[in-house]
ZAPA-196187 format. One record per atom (N, C-alpha, C): atom name; x, y, z. Coordinates in nm, 2 decimals, always signed. Layout:
BEGIN
<site><at>CA</at><X>X</X><Y>Y</Y><Z>Z</Z></site>
...
This chain:
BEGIN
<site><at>N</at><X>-5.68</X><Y>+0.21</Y><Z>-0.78</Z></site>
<site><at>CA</at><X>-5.77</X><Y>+0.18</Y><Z>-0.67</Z></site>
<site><at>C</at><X>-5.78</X><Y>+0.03</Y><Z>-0.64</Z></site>
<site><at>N</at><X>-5.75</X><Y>-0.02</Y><Z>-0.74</Z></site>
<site><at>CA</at><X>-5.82</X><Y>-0.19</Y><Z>-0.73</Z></site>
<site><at>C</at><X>-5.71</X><Y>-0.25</Y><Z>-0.65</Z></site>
<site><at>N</at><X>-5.61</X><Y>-0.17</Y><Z>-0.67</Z></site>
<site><at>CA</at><X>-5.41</X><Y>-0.28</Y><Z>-0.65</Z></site>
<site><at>C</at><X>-5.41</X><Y>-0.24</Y><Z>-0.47</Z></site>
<site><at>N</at><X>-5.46</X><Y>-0.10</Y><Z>-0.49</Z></site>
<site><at>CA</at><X>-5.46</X><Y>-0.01</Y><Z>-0.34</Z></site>
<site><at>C</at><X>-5.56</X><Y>-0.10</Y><Z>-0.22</Z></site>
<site><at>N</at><X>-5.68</X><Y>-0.12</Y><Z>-0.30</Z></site>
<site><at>CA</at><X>-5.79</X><Y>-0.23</Y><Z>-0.18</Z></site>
<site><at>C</at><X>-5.71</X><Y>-0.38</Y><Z>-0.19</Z></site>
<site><at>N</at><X>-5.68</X><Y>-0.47</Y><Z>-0.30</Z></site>
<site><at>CA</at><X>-5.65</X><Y>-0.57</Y><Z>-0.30</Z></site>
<site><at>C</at><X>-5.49</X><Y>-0.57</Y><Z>-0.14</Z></site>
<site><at>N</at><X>-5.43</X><Y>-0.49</Y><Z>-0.13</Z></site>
<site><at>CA</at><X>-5.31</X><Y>-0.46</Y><Z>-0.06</Z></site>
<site><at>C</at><X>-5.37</X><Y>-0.52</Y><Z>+0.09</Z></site>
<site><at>N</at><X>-5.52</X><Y>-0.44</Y><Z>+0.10</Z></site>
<site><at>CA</at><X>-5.52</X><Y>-0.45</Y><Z>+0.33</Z></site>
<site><at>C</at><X>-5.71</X><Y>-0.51</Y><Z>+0.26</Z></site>
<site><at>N</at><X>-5.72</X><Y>-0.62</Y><Z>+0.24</Z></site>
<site><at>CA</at><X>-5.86</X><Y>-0.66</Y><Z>+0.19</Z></site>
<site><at>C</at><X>-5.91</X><Y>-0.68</Y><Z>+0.35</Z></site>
<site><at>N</at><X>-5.87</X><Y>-0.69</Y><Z>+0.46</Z></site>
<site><at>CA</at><X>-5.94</X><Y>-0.71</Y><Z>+0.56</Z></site>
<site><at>C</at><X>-5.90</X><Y>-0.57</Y><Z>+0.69</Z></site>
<site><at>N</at><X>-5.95</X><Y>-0.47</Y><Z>+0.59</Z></site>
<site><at>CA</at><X>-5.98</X><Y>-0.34</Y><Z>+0.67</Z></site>
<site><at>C</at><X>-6.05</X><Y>-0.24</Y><Z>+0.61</Z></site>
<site><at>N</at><X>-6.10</X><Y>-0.20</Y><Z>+0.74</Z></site>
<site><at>CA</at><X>-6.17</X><Y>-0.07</Y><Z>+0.68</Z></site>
<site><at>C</at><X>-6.08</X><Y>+0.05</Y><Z>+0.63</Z></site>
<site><at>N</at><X>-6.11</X><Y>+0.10</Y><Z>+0.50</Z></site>
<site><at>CA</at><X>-6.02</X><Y>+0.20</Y><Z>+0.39</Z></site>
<site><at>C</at><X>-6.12</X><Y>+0.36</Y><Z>+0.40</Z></site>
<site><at>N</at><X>-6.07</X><Y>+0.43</Y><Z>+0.42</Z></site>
<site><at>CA</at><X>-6.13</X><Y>+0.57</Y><Z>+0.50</Z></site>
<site><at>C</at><X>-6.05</X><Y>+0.68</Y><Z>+0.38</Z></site>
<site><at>N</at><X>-6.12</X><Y>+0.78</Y><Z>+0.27</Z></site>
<site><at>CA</at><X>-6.08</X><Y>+0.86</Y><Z>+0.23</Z></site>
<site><at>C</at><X>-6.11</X><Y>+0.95</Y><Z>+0.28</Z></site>
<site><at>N</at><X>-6.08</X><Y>+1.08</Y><Z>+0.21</Z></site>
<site><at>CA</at><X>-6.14</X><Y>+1.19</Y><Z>+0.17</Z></site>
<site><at>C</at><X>-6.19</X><Y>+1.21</Y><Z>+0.04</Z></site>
<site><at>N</at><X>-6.29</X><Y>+1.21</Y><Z>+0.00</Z></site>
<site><at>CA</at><X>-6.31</X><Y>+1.25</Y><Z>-0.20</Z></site>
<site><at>C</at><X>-6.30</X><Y>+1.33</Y><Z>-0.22</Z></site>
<site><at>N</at><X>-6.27</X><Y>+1.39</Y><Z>-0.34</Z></site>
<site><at>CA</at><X>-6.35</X><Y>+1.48</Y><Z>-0.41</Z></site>
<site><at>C</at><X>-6.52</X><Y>+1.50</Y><Z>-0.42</Z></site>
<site><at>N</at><X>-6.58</X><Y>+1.59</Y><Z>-0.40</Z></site>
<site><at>CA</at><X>-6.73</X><Y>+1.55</Y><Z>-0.36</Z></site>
<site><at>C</at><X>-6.75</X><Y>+1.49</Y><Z>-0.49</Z></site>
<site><at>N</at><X>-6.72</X><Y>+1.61</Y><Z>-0.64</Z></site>
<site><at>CA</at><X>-6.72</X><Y>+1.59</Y><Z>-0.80</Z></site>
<site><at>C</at><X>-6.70</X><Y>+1.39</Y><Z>-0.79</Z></site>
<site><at>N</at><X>-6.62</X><Y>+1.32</Y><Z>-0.76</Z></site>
<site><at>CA</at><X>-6.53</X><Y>+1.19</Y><Z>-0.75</Z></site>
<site><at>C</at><X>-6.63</X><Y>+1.07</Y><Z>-0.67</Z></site>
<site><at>N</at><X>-6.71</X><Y>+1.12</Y><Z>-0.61</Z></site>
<site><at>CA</at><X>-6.80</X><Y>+1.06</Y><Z>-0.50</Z></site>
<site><at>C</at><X>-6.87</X><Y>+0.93</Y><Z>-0.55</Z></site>
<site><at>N</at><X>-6.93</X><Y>+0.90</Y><Z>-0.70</Z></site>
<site><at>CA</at><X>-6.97</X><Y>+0.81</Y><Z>-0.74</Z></site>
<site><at>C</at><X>-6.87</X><Y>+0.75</Y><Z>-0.79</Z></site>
<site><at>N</at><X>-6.78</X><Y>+0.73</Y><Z>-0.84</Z></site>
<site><at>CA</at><X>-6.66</X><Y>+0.69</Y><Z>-0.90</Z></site>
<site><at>C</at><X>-6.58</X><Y>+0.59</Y><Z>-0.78</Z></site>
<site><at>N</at><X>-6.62</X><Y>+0.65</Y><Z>-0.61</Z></site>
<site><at>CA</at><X>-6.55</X><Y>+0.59</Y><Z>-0.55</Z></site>
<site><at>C</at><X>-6.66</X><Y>+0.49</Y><Z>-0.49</Z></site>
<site><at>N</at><X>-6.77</X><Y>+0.55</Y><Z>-0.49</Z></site>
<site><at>CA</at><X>-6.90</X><Y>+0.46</Y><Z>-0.45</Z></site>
<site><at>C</at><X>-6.90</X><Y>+0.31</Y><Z>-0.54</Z></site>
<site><at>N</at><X>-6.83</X><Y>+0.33</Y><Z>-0.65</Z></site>
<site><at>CA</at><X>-6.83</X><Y>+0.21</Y><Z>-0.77</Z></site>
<site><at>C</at><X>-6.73</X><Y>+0.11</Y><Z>-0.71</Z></site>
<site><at>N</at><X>-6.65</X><Y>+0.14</Y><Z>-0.59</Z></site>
<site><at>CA</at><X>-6.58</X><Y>+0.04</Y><Z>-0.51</Z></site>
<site><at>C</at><X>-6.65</X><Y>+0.00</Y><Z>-0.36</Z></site>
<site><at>N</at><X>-6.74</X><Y>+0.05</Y><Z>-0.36</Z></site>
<site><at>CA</at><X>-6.79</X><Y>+0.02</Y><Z>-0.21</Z></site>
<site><at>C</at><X>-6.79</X><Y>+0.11</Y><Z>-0.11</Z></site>
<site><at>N</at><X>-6.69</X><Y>+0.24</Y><Z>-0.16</Z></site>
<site><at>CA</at><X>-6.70</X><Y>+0.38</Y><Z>-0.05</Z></site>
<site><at>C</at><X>-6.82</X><Y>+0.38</Y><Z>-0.02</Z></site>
<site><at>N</at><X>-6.88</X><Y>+0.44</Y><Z>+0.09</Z></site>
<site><at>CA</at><X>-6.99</X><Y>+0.47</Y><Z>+0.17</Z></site>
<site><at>C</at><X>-6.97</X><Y>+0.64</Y><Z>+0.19</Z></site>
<site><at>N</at><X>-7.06</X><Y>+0.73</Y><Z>+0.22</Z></site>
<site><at>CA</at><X>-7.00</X><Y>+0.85</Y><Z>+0.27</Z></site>
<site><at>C</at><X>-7.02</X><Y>+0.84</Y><Z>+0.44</Z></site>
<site><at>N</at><X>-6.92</X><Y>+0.85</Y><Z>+0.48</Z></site>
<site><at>CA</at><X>-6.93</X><Y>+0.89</Y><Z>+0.67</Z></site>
<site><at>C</at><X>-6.94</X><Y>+1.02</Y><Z>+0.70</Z></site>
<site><at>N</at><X>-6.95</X><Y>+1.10</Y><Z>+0.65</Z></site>
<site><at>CA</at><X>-6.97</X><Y>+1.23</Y><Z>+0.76</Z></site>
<site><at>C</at><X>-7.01</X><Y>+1.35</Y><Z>+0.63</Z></site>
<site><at>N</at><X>-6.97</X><Y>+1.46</Y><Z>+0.69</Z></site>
<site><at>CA</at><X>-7.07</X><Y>+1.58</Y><Z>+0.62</Z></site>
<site><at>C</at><X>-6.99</X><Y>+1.66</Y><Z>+0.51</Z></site>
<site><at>N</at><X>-6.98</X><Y>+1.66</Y><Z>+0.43</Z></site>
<site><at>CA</at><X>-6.91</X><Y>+1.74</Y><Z>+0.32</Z></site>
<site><at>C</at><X>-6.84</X><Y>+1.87</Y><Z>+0.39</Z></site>
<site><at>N</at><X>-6.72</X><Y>+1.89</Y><Z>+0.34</Z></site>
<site><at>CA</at><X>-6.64</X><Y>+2.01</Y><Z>+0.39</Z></site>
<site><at>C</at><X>-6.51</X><Y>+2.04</Y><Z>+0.29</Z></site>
<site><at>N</at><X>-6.50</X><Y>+2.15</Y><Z>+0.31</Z></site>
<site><at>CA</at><X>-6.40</X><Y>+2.28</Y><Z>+0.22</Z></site>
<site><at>C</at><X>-6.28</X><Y>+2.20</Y><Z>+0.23</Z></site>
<site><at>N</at><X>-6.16</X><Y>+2.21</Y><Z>+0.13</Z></site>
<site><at>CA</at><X>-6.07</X><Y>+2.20</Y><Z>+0.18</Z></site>
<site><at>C</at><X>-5.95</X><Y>+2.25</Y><Z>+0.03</Z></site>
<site><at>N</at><X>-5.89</X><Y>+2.37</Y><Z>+0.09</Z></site>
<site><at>CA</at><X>-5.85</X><Y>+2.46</Y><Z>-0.04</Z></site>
<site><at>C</at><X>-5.93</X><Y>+2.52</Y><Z>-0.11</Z></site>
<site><at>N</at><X>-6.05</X><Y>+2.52</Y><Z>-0.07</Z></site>
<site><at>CA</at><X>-6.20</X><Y>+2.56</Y><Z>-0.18</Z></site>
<site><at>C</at><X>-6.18</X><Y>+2.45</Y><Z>-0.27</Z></site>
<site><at>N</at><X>-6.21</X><Y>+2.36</Y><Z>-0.20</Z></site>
<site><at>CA</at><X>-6.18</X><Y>+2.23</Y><Z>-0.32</Z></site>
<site><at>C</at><X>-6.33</X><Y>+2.14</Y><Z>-0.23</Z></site>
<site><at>N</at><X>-6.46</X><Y>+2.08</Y><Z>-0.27</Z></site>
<site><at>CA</at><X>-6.53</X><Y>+2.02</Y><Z>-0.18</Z></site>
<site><at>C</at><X>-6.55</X><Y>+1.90</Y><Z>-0.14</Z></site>
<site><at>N</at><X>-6.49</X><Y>+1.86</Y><Z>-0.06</Z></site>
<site><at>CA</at><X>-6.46</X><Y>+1.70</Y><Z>-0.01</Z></site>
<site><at>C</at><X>-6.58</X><Y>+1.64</Y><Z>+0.09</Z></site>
<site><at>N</at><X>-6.58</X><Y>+1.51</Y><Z>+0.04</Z></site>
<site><at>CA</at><X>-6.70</X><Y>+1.44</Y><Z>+0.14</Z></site>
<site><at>C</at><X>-6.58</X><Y>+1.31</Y><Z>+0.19</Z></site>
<site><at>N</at><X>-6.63</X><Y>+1.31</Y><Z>+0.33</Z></site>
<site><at>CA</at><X>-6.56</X><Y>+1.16</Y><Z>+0.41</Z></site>
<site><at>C</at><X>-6.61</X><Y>+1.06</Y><Z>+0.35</Z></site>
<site><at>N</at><X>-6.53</X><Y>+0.96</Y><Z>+0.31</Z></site>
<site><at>CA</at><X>-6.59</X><Y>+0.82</Y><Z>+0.28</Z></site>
<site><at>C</at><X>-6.51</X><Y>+0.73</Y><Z>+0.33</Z></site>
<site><at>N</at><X>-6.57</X><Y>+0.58</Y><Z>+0.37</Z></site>
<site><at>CA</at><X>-6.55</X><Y>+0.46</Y><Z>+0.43</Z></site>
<site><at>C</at><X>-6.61</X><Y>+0.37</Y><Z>+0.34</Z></site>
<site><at>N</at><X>-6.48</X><Y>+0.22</Y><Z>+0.30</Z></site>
<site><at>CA</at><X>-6.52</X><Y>+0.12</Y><Z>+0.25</Z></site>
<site><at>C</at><X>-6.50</X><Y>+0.04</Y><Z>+0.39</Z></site>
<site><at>N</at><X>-6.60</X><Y>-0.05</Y><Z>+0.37</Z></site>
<site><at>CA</at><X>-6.62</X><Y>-0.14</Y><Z>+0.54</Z></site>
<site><at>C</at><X>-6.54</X><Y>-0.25</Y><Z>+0.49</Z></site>
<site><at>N</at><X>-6.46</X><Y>-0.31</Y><Z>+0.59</Z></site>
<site><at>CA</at><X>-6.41</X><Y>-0.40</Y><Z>+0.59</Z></site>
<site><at>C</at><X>-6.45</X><Y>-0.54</Y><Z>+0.46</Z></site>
<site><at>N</at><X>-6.35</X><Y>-0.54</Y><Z>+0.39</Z></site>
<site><at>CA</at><X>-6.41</X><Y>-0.71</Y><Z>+0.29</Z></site>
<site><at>C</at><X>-6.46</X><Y>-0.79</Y><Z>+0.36</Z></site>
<site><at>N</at><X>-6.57</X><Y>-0.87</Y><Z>+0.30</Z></site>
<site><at>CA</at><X>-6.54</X><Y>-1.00</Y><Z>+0.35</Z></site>
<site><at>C</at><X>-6.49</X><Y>-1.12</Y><Z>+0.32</Z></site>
């Protein structure tokens, strides 16, 4: 994750998580953007790291 942000450090970086994953990606700055949803019966939440500064 660190090599993946360091690569575009001046953009906003938009996943999908694992909902389980959600603080793990929060420990980089993800935010959640939108509402938790199914995907394969697997439960994923939107998340957005805002632009570096």
């Amino acid at each position: 994750m660190t090599t993946a942000l360091h690569v575009c450090p001046r953009r906003d970086v938009v996943l999908n998580a694992q909902a389980p994953l959600q603080g793990w990606h929060a420990s980089f700055r993800f935010e959640v953007s939108g509402l938790e949803f199914l995907d394969d019966g697997v439960r994923h939440v939107p998340m957005r790291r805002p632009l570096s500064p």
